[in-house]
Phi, psi and omega in degrees: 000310169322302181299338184261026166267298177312324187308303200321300216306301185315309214035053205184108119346284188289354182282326179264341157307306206269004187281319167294355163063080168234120142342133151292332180297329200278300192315310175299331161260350161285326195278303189334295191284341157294348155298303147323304189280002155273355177071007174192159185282135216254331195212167175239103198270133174209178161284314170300312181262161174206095160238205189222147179293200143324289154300329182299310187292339184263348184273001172300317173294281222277338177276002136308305191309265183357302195284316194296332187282293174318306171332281187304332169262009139258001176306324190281346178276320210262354188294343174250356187295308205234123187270113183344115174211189180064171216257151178206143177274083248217142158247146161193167192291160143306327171273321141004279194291320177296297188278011212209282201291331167293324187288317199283286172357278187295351173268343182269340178286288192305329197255355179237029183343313169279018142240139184282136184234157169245105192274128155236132173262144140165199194242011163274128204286055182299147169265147197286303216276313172332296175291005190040028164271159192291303211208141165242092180273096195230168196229085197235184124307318178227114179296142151292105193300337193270017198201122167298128202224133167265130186279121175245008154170158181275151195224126154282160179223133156244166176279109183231174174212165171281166169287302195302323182306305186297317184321304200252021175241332191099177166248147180266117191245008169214153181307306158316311205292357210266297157348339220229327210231129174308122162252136189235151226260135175244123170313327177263022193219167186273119178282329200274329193244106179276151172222138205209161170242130186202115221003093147094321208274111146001085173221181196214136179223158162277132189213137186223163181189168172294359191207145167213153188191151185240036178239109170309317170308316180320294196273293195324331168291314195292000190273279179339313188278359168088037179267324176188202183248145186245134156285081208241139174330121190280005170296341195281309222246326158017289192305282191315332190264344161255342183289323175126355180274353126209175206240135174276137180262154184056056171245040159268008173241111191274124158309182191268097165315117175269162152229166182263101170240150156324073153306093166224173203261357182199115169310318200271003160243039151292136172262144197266020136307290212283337178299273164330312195283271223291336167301328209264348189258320180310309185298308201294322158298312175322312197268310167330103216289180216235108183318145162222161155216062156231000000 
């Protein structure tokens, strides 16, 4: 059962040989006697295709249920036994880490000392089962249905700018103006099109600049030095948005709300490193207030 939860999750035999460190030959005779020992075929396997029959999708919930419940008993046999180890792989954004994540980590290190974590920082979108990570802390709208995914806070995005920038450009006081002003752009988002919410309705302005990047920290500095206007997570930006050192533009138009989640790929193979981690990043957000600048 396991193995054949892993094939779905993966959608690749061979993706699910090496995340269980099996043979594909092995996987390939597992799925088989699980075939057999159900009396019917669970999947439709091609080079090309990958689905699940009819039967294959209900036997899929139940060998979750299943699976999930032995899990949990032997984690509750095992709960006071095994003290967190071993290595865990972790992607998150850089500005993530600069404000959130630097603090939860080292504090999650110090109380769990025998486990080692291996950091990738950047805002680029890696595959978790490819890249063998553990845990993904990302900040999207759209999730991968093939991934387990936990929410640990809702993230706004605002239109911010420098005092200096308005000085020599002037403020843009309608949503078109913005057209009209170096916006400057994140590479992994439609650069070209802002999309904002204003009372229940949709909208959109075109928008261009001299600068894409695909680091949030990048235009947020350059918004500080007075380069153009930026769209940015106000968890990043909060600090900068009270002191005055940048100013919101529009905030009667809300960005496309995002959230910040815990992402991995499996339940039924956690180790209670990765485990003791998503409690530990989860409480850790929980006690943050959530940024305002109203």
């Amino acid at each position: 059962m396991k193995v054949f939860v892993a094939v779905v999750t993966h959608k690749s035999q061979t993706a699910a040989a090496e995340r269980l460190d099996i043979s594909r030959a092995m996987v390939t005779r597992y799925l088989a006697e699980l075939e057999t020992w159900l009396g019917a075929r669970l999947m439709h396997r091609t080079t090309r295709r990958f689905g699940l029959t009819p039967v294959g999708e209900a036997c899929l919930l139940q060998c979750q249920e299943l699976l999930q419940r032995i899990e949990q008993l032997e984690v509750d046999s095992r709960r006071d036994e095994t003290e967190p180890s071993g290595l865990i792989r972790i992607t998150a954004s850089t500005w993530l880490w600069q404000t959130h994540l630097s603090t939860a980590l080292t504090a999650y290190m110090q109380r769990y000392p025998n486990v080692r974590i291996d950091l990738l920082l950047g805002e680029q979108r890696v595959n978790l089962v490819e890249e063998r990570i553990d845990l993904a802390i990302r900040i999207t709208s759209d999730l991968d249905p093939g991934l387990i995914a936990k929410k640990l806070a809702d993230c706004q995005t605002v239109i911010c700018v420098s005092p200096a920038y308005l000085e020599r450009h002037g403020t843009p006081l309608q949503l078109v103006d913005l057209s009209s002003h170096n916006c400057l752009t994140h590479a992994f988002s439609a650069k070209n099109e802002w999309k904002f919410r204003h009372l229940q309705n949709i909208h959109s302005v075109l928008v261009s600049g001299n600068l894409s990047t695909n680091e949030a920290v990048v235009l947020m500095d350059a918004s500080l030095k007075g380069l153009g206007i930026a769209k940015l997570p106000l968890y990043l930006v909060a600090q900068h948005l009270k002191n005055g050192t940048l100013v919101q533009l529009l905030p009667g138009y809300r960005a496309h709300e995002m959230g910040i989640y815990a992402i991995y790929t499996s339940r039924q193979f956690m180790s209670t490193a990765l485990r003791t981690m998503l409690d530990f990043v989860s409480a850790h957000f929980e006690k943050q207030n959530p940024p305002s600048i109203l």
